[in-house]
LORO-109619 format. One record per atom (N, C-alpha, C): residue in one letter; x, y, z. Coordinates in steps of 0.05 Angstrom, whole numbers, padded with zeros to 5 digits, always signed. Each point is the difference from the previous one (the first is absolute). Last residue first. Layout:
<pases>
aXYZ
...
</pases>
This chain:
<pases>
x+01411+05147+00182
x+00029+00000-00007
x-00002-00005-00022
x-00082+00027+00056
x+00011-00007-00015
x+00024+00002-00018
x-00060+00033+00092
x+00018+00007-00019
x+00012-00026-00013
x-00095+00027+00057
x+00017-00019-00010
x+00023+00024-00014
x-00078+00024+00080
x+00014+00003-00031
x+00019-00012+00001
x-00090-00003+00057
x+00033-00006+00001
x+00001-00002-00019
x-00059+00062+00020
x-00011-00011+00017
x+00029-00013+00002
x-00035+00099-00033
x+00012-00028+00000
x-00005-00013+00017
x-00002+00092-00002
x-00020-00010-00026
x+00004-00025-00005
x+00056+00064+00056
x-00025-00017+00012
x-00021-00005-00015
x+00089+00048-00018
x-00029+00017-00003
x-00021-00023+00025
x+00096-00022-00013
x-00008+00018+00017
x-00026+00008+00000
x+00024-00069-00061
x-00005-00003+00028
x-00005+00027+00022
x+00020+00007-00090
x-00031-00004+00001
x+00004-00017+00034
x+00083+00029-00025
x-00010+00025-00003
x-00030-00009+00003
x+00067-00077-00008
x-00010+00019+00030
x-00016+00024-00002
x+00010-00041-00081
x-00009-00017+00022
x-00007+00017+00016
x+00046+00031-00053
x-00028+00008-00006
x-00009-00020+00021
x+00084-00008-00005
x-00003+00021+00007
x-00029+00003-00004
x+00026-00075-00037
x+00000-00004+00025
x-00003+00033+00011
x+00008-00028-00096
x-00014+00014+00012
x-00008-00001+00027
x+00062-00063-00046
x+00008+00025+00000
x-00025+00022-00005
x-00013-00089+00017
x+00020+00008+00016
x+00007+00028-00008
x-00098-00024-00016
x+00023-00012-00013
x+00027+00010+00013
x-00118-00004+00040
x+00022+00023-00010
x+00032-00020-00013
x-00121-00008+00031
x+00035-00021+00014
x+00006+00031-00022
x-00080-00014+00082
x+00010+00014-00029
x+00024-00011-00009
x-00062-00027+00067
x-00015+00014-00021
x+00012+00012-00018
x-00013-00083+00071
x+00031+00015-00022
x-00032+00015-00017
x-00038-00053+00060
x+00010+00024+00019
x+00020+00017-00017
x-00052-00080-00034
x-00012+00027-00005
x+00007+00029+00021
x+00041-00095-00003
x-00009+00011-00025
x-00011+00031+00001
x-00016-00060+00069
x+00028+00006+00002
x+00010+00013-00020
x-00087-00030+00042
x+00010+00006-00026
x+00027+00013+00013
x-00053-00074+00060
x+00018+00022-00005
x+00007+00008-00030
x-00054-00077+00018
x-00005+00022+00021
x+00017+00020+00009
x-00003-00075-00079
x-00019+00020+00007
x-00011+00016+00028
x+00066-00076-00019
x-00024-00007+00007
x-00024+00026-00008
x+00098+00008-00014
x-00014-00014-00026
x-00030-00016+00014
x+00051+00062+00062
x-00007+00012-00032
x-00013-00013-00017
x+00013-00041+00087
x-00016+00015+00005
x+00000+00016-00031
x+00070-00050+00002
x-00019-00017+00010
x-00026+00023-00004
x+00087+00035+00013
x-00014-00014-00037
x-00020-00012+00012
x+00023+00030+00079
x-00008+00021-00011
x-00005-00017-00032
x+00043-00052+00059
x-00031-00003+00006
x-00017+00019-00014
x+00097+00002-00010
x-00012-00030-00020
x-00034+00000+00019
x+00048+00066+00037
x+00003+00003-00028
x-00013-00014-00018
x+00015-00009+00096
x-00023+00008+00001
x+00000+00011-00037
x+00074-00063+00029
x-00028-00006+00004
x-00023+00021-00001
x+00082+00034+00010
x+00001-00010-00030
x-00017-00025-00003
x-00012+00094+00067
x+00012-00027+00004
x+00002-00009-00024
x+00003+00111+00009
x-00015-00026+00008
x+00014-00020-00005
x+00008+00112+00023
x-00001-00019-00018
x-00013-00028-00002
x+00011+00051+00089
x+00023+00012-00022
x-00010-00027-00015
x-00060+00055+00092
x+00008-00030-00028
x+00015+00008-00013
x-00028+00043+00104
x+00007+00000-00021
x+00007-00021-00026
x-00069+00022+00081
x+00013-00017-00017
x+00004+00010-00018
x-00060+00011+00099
x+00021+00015-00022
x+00019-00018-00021
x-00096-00003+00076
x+00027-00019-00018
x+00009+00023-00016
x-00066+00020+00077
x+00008+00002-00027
x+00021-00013-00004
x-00050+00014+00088
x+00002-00022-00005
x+00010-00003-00039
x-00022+00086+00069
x-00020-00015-00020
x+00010-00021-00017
x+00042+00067+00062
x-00025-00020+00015
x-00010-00019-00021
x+00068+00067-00024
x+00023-00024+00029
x-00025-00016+00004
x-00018+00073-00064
x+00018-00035-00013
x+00005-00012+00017
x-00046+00089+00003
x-00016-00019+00005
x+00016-00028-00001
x+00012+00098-00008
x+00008-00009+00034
x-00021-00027+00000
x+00001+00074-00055
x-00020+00006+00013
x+00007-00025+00014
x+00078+00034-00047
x-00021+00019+00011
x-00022-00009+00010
x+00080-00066-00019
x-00023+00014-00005
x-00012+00027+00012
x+00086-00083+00003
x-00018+00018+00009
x-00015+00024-00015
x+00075-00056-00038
x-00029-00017-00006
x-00022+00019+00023
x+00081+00021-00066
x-00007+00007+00031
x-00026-00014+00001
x+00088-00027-00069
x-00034+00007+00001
x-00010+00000+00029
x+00097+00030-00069
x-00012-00021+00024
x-00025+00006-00002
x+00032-00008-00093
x+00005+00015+00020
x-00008-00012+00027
x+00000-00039-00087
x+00019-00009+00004
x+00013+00016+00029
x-00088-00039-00073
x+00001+00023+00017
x+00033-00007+00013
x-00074-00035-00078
x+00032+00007+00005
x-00002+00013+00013
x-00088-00051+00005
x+00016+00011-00012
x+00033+00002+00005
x-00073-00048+00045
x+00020-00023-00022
x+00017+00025-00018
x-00051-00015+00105
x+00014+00018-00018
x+00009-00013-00018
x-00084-00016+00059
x+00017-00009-00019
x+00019+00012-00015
x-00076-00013+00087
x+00007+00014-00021
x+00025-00016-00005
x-00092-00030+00051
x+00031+00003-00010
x+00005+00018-00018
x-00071-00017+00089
x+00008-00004-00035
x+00017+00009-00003
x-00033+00010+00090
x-00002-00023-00009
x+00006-00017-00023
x-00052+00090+00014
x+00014-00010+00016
x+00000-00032-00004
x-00001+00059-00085
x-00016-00012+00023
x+00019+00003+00027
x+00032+00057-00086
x-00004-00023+00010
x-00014-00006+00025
x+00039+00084-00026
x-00028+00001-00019
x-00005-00034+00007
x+00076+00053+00035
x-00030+00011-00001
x-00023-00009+00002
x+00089-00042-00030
x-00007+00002+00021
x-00023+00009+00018
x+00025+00021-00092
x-00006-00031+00001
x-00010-00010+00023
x+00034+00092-00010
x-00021-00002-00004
x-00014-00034-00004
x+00096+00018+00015
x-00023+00011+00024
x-00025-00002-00001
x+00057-00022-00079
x+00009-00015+00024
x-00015+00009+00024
x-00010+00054-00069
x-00010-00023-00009
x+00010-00021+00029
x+00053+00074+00012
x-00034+00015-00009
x-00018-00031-00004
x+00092-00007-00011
x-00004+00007+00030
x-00033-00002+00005
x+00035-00040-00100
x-00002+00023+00021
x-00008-00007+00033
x-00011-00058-00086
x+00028+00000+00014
x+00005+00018+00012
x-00072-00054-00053
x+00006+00030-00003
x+00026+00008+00004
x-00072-00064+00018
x+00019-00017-00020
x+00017+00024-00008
x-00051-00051+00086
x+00006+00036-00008
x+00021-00010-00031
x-00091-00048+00049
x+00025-00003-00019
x+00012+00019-00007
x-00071-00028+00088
x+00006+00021-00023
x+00026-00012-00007
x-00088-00051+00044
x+00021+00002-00002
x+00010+00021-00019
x-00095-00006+00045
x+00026-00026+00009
x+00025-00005-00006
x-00053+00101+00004
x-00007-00024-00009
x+00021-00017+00015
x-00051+00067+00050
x+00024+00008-00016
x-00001-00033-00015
x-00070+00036+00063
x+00029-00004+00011
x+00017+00003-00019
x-00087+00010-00036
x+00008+00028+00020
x+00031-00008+00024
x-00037-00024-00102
x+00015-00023+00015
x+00000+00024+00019
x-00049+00039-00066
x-00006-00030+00003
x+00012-00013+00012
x+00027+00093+00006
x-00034-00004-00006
x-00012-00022-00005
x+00091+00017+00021
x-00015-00007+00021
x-00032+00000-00018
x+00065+00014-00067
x+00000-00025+00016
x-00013-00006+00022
x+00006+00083-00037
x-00021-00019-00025
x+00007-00025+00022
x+00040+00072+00037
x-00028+00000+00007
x-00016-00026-00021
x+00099+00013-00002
x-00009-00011+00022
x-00033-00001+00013
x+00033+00043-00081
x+00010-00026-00005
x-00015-00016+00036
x-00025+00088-00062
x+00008-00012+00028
x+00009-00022+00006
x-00005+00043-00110
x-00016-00004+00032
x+00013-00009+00024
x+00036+00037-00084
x-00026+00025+00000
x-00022-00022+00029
x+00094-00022-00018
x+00004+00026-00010
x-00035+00008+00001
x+00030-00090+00009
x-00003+00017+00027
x+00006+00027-00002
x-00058-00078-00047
x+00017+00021-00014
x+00007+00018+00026
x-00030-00103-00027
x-00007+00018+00016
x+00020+00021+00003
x-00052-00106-00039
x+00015+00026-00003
x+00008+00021+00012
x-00024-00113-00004
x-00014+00029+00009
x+00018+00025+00007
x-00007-00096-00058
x+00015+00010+00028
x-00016+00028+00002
x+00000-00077-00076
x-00022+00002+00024
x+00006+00012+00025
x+00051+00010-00090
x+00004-00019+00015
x-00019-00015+00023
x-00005+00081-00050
x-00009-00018-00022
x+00015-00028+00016
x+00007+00077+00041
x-00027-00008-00002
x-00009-00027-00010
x+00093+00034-00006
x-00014-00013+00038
x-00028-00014-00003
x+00038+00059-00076
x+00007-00030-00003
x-00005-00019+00040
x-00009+00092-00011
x-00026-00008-00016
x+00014-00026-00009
x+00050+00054+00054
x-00031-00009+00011
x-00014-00015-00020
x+00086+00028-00031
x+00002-00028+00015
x-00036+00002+00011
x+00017+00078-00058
x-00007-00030-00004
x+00004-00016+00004
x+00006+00078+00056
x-00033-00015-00007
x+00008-00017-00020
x+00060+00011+00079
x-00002+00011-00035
x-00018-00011+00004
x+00022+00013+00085
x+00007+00020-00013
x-00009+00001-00031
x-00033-00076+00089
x+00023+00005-00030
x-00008+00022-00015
x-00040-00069+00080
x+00004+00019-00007
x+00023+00005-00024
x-00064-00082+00036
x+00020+00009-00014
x+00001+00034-00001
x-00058-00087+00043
x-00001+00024-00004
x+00024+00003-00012
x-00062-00090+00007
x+00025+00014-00010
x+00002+00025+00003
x-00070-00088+00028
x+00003+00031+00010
x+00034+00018-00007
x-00029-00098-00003
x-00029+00009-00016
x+00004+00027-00002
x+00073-00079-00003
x-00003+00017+00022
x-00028+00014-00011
x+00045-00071-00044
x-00024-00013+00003
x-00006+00028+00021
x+00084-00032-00052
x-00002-00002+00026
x-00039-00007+00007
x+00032+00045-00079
x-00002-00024-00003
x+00001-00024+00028
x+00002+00099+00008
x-00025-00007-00013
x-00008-00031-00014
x+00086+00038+00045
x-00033+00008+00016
x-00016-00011-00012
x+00080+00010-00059
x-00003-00025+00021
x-00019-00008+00023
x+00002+00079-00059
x-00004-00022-00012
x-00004-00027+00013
x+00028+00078+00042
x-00034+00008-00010
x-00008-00033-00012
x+00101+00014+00018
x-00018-00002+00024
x-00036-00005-00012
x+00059+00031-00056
x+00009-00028+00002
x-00022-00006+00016
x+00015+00092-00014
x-00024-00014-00012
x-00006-00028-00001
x+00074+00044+00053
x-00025+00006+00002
x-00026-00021-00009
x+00086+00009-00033
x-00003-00015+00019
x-00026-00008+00016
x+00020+00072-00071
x-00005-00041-00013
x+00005-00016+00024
x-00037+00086+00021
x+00019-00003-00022
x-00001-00028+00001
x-00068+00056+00056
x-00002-00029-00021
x+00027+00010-00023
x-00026+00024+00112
x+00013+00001-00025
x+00008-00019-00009
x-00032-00018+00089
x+00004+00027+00001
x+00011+00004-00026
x-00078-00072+00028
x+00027+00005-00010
x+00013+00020-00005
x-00084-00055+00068
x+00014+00029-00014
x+00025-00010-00015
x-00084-00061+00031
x+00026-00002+00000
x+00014+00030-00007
x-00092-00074+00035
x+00013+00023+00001
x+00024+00013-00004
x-00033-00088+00028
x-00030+00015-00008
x+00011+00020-00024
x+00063-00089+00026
x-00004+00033+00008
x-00029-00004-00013
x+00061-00085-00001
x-00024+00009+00028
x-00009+00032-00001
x+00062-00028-00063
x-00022-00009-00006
x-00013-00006+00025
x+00088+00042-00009
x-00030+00010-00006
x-00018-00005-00004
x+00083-00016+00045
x-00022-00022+00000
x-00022+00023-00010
x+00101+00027+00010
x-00034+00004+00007
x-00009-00008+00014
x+00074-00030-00053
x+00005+00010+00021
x-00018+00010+00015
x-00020-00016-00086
x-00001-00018+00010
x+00009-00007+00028
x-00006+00084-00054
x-00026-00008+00015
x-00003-00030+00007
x+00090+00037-00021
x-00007+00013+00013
x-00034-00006+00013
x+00042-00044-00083
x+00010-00003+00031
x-00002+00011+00021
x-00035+00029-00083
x-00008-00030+00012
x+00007-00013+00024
x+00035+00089-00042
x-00021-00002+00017
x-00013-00018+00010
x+00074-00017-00054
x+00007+00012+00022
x-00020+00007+00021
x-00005-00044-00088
x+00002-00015+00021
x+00017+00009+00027
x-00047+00054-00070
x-00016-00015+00011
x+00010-00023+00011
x+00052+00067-00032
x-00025+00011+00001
x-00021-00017+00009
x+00093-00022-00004
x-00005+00019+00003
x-00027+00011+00016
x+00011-00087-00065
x+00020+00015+00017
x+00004+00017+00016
x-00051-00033-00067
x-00018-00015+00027
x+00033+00002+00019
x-00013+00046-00084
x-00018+00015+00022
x-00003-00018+00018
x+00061-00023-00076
x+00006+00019+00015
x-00025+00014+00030
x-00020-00085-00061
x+00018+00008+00018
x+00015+00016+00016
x-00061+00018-00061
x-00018-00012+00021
x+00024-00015+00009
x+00023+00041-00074
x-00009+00012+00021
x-00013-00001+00025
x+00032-00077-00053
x+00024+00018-00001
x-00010+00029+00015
x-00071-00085-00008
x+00024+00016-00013
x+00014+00007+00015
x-00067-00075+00021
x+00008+00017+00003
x+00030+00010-00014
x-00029-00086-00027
x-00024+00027+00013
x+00001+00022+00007
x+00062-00088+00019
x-00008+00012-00028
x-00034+00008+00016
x+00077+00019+00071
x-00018-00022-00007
x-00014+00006-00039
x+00104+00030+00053
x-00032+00013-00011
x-00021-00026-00004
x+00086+00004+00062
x+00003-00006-00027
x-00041+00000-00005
x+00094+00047+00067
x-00033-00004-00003
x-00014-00015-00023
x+00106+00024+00044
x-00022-00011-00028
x-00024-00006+00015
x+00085+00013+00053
x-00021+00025-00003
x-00014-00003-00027
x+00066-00068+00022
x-00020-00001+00019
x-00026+00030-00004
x+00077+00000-00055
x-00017-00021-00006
x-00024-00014+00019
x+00039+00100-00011
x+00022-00026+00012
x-00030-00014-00003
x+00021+00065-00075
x-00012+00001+00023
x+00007-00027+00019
x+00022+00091-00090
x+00007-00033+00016
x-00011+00011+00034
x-00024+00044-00107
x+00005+00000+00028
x+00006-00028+00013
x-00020+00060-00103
x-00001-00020+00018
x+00016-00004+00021
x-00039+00078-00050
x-00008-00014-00013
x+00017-00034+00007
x-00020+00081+00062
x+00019-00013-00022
x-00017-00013-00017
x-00018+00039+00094
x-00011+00021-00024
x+00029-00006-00020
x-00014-00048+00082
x-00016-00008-00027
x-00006+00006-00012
x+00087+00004+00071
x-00030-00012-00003
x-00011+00000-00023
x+00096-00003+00058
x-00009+00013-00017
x-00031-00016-00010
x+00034-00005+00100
x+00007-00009-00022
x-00005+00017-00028
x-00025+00027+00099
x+00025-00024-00006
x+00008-00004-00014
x-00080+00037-00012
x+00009+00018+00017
x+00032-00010+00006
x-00052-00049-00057
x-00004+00028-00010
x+00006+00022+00009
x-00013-00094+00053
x-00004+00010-00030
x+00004+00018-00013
x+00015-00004+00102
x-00017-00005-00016
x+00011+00002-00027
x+00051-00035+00088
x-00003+00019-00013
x-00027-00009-00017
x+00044-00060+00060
x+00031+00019-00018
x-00015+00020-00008
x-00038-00073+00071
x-00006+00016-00012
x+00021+00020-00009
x-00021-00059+00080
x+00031-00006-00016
x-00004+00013-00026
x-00069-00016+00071
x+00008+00020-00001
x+00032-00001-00004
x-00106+00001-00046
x+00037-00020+00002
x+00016+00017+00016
x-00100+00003-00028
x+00010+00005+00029
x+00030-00007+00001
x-00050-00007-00084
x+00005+00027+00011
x+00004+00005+00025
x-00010-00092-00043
x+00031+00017-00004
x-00005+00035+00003
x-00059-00085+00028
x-00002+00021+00006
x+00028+00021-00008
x-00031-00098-00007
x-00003+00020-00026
x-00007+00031+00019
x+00041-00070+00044
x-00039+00000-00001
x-00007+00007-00021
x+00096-00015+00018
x-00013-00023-00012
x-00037+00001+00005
x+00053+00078+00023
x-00005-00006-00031
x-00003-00026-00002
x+00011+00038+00085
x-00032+00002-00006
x+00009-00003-00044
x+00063-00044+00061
x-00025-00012+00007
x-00022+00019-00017
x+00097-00002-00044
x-00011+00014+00029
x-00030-00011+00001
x+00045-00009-00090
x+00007-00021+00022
x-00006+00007+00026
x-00004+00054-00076
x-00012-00020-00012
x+00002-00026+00013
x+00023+00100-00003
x+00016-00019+00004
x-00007-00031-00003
x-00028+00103-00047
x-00008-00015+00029
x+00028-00021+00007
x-00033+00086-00058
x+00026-00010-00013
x+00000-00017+00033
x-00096+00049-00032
x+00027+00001+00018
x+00020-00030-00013
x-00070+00026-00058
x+00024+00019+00000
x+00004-00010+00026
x-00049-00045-00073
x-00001-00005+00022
x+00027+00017+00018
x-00042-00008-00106
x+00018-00005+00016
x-00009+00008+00031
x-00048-00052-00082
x-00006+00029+00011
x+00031-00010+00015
x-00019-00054-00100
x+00005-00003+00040
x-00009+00035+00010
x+00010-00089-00085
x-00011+00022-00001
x+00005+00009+00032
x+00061-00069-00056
x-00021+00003+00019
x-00011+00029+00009
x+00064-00036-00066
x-00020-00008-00005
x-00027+00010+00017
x+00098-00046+00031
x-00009+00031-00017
x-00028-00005-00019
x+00017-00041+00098
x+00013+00005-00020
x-00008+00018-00026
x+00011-00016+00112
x-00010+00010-00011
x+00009-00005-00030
x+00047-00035+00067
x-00025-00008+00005
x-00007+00002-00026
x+00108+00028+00019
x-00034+00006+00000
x-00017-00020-00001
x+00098-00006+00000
x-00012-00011+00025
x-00030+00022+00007
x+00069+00037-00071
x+00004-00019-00002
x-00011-00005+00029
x-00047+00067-00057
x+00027-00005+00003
x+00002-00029+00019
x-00074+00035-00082
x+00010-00007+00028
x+00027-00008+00002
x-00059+00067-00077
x+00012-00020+00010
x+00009-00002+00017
x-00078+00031-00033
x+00013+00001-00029
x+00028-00018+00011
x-00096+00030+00051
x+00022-00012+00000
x+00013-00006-00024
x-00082+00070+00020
x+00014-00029-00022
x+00018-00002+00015
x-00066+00073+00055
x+00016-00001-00032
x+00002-00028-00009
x-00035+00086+00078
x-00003-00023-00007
x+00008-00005-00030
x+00009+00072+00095
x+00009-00010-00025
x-00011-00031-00005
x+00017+00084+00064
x-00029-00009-00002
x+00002-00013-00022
x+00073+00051+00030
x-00004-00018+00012
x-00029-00016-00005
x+00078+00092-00027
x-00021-00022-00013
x-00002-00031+00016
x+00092+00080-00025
x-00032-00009+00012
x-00024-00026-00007
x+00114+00019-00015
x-00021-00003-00009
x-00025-00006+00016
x+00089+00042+00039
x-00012-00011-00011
x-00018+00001-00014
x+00040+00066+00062
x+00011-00017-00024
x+00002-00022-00015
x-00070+00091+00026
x+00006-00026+00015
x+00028-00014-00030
x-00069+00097+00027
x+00019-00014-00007
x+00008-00028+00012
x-00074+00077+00025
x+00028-00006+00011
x+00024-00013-00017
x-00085+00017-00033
x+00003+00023+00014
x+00031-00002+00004
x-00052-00081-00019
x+00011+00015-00023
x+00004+00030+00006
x-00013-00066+00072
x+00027+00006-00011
x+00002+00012-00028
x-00084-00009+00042
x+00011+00013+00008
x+00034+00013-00009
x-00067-00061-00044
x-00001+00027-00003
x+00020+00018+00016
x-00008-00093+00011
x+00018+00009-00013
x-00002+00029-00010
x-00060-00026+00054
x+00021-00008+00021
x+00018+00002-00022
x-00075-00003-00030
x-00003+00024+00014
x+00026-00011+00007
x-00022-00048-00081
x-00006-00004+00025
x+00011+00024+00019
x-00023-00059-00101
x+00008+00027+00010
x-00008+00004+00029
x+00021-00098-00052
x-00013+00023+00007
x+00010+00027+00010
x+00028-00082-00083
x+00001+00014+00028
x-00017+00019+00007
x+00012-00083-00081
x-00016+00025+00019
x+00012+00005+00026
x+00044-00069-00067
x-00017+00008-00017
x-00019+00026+00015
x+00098-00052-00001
x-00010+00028+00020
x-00020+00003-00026
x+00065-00082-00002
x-00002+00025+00000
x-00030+00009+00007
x+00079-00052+00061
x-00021+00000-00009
x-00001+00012-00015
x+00063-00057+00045
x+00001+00020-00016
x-00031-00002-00011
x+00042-00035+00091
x-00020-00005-00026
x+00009+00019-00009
x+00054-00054+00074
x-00005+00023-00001
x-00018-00002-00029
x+00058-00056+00057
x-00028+00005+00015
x-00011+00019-00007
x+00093+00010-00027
x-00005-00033+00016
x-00027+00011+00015
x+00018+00069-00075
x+00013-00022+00002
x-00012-00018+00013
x-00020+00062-00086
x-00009-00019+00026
x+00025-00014+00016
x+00010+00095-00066
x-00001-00026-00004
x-00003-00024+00024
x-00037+00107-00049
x+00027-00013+00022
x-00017-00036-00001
x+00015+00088-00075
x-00023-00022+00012
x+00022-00008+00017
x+00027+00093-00022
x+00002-00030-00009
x-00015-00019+00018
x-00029+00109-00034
x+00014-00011+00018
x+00001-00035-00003
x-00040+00099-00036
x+00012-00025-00011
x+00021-00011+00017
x-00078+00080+00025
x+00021+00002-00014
x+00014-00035-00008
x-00078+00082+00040
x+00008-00028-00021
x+00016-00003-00011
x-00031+00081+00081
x+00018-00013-00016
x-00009-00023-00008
x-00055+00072+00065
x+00008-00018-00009
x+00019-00009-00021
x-00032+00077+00077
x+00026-00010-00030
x-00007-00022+00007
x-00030+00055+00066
x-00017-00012-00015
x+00013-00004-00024
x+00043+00018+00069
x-00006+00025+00001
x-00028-00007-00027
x+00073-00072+00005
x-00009+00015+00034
x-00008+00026-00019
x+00019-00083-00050
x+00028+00016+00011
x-00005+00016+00027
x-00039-00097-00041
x-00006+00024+00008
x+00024+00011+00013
x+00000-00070-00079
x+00004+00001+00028
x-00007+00039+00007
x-00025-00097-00072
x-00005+00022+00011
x+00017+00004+00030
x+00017-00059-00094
x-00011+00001+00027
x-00005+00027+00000
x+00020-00073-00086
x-00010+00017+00004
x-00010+00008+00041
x+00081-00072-00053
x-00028+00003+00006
x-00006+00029+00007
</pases>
């Protein structure tokens, strides 16, 4: 089979490597979309010895022996590698496991193949209706942020900031809006993520030519009800703080991995009653609630893949990710 492995320094390689074979609890899937996702960007710098790629949806072609799952079955994968027996995974919370071997793609070889094995508990199995890219985005991109404004309760907010619309980001905007929140701000660097915000019902806002903190007091003068830092900076991480009510939440869902000084310069976080919450990813109930919400028409899920690309133009991939002309680009094996 056809893979990708990033050498480090932005080398990508395709090269012909042997299909691997299912074993006890294990799917052989093949690999119809993977997403492009910042967090592997990184290691395309650094290198990794594995096959990348965690945002994956494909076919079961075949189960190994004491699977569920059979072949045939269309599926998103479900990257933490959980245990499937600890109290918070009989919730479907396999992202709190804390018997957890690793992620997807980070643990294991992932989905820039043309096919990948997955442990049969990590099958997601696609409802008919929703595709293969609209699998990939209720991964990631919108069942990461989902989890995050379900952690919330955004649907009591007036008022919501999102600190940057990359596809996490924009997840957020989406999920705001099918939520029912009336008041989306979004800041974001690329004007053509702003202008897909817009076209989302979110409200745009360019902190290169405005005040970020003055547009917000000018209609919320305490600060809104809840900020989504989807960014992953120090900077974004303070300013969330800033900029939230007394009383409202913020939300770190970006990648951030440094420490975070939560004292402030103007010396407000110890009085003002703020929830802080960090979210990693989501529940495998809040997934099957997310199809739900796609094929009811209140999430285009569809219209967040804006671009797909064929395995061996995965470099172009990343190269239109850097620009910020994107929203979530597919790579097709």
């Amino acid at each position: 089979m056809r893979a990708a492995y990033f050498r480090g320094d932005g080398v990508i390689d395709i090269v012909d490597v042997p299909t691997p074979t299912p074993g006890e609890g294990q799917l052989l899937i093949k690999v119809a979309a993977n997403g492009v996702c910042g967090s592997d960007r990184k290691i395309l710098q650094g290198g990794f010895n594995l096959i990348p790629g965690h945002e994956v949806a494909g076919t079961v072609v075949e189960a190994g022996p004491g699977c569920q799952t059979r072949p045939g079955t269309r599926i998103a994968a479900y990257i933490p590698i959980h245990c499937g027996e600890c109290p918070f995974c009989l919730q479907g919370k396999g992202n709190l496991c804390p018997n957890m071997k690793g992620l997807l793609g980070w643990a294991t070889d992932g989905g820039y193949a043309e096919y990948m094995l997955v442990p049969d508990r990590c099958a997601l199995p696609l409802e008919d209706g929703i595709s293969f890219a609209e699998g990939v985005v209720l991964l990631d991109t919108i069942g990461t942020s989902g989890h995050a404004l379900r952690l919330s309760r955004c649907w009591d907010a007036e008022s919501v900031l999102v600190i940057g619309a990359g596809p996490v980001g924009i997840g957020a905007v989406a999920g705001l809006k099918a939520f029912g929140v009336p008041n989306v701000y979004v800041t974001e660097l690329s004007a053509y993520r702003r202008e897909r915000v817009a076209e989302l019902g979110g409200i745009p806002i360019d902190p290169t030519t405005e005040n970020v903190e003055e547009r917000i007091r000018a209609q919320h003068p305490y600060g809104v009800d809840i900020v989504v830092e989807a960014v992953g900076t120090l900077p974004t991480i303070w300013q969330s703080m800033d900029l939230v009510t007394r009383g409202g939440i913020v939300n770190i869902v970006g990648e951030y991995w440094g420490k975070v000084e939560l004292e402030r310069p103007k010396g407000t976080w110890m009085i003002n009653d703020m929830t802080l919450i960090r979210s990693f990813y989501f529940t495998i109930p809040e997934f099957h609630e997310n199809q739900r919400m796609v094929l009811d028409g209140k999430l285009n899920a569809k219209g967040l893949a804006t671009h797909t690309f064929p395995l061996e133009e995965i470099k172009a991939a990343y190269d239109l990710f850097d620009t910020g002309n994107s929203l979530k680009i597919l790579v097709e094996p």
